[in-house]
C-alpha positions, 0 to 999 in steps of 0.5 A: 132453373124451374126447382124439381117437383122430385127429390134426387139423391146422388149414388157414388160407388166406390173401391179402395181409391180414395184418391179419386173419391176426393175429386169426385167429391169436390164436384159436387161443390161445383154443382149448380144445384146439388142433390138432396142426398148424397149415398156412397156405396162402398164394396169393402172397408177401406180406413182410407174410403172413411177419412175421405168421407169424414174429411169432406163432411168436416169441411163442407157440411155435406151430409154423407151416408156411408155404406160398406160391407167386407171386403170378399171379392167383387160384390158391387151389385150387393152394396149398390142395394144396400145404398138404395135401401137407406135413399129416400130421394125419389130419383137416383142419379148413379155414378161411380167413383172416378166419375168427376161431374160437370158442374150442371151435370144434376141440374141437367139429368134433373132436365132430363128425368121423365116417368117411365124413363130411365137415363144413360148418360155418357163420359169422357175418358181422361188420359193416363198421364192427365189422370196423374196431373189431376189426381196431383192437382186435384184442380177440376177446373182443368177439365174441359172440352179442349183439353190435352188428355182426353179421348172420346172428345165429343162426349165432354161438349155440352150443348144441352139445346141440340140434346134431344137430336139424340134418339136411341133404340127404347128398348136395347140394354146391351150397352147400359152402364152405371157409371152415368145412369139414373133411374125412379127408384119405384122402378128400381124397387119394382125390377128388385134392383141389381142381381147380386148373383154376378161374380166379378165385374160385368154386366150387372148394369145392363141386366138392370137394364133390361129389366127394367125395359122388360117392365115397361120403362124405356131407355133414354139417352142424354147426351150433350148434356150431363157431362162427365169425366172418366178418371183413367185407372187399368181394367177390372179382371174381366174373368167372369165376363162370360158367365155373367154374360150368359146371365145377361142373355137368360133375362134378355130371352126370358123378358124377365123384369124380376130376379130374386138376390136383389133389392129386397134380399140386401 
């Protein structure tokens, strides 16, 4: 593939499942072509996060930043911040930590960057009792489109020639999700990245997103390409749903592109 002209640096955030992290790790091994750098942001101090960390770099080489904060509650937009402040990559690909990648999956977002776009990728969501076999097996050569175990099957084909038939609305954010996203990280820096006024898990990503939209950057949608595996794993407590949503909607109606408690605040 023609190298980049841009630097990419792989954001991983994580909480307290080493386990996955382990798999998610070791496909980047897989990667066609890595990324220049590779962050991971934890949100707590977990001893078992480290030795993962530290084992992986033992092994591989890989440098690895490491960020982490006190574990007090559900924070993950302050620690995101806190990761991006140590990148210095221009392009930020953001995935989280049950999130194991295809083998292409940077060389394609890399395919897929463009100025004044940010990028939502998809994932495939892997099976309770497959999940059990991954995480035993750690075998990420199992993982594939005809596979037992695995739901929203179209999202783990990867036909990047038929990519571009996928058009979404530029400038809708409802749906936005770090799991699969990447973004400049001057665009980023502009909007003062994540709101860490979120309490608890939910809409922190779209917020960005919308911010971002808000600004000027539009919202691209790569699908068929960029493939990724969802490691199953029961939901977030969703108890603070409705209050974020109420701060999702504030940025939404006000078309703000910046918020104060973000990027530069971490």
């Amino acid at each position: 593939m023609k190298e980049a002209r841009f630097t990419v640096a792989l954001l991983i955030s994580t909480y307290k499942w080493a386990e996955a992290l382990e798999i998610v790790l070791k496909s980047i091994l897989y990667q066609t072509r890595r990324p220049d750098e590779v962050i991971i942001a934890e949100d707590g101090q977990d001893p078992s996060t480290v030795f993962c960390i530290d084992r992986f770099v033992k092994r591989t080489g890989i440098p690895i930043k490491h960020v982490n904060h006190e574990d007090i509650g559900f924070r993950k937009s302050l620690i995101l911040n806190k990761a991006i402040k140590e990148i210095e990559s221009d392009y930020i690909i953001e995935i989280d930590g049950d999130i194991v990648m295809h083998r292409e999956f940077i060389a394609d977002h890399i395919k897929g960057a463009k100025k004044g776009y940010f990028v939502q990728g998809s994932r495939a969501l892997i099976s309770e009792w497959r999940t059990r076999e991954l995480l035993r097996t750690k075998d990420i050569d199992s993982l594939h489109s005809f596979m037992r175990g695995i739901t929203n099957r179209f999202n783990s084909l990867r036909i990047p020639v038929f990519s571009g038939l996928f058009v979404v609305n530029p400038r809708k954010s409802h749906n936005v999700k770090g799991c699969n996203l990447a973004f400049w990280r001057a665009d980023y820096i502009k909007v003062n990245g994540y709101y860490s006024g979120f309490t608890g898990w939910g809409r922190e990503d779209s917020e960005l997103g919308e911010r971002l939209i808000n600004l000027g950057v539009k919202k691209k949608k790569l699908k068929l390409a960029a493939v990724t595996y969802h490691i199953y794993h029961t939901f977030n407590s969703r108890a603070n749903l409705d209050t974020n949503e109420i701060i999702y909607r504030e940025t939404v109606r006000f078309k703000y592109s910046y918020r104060p408690n973000g990027y530069l605040e971490a």
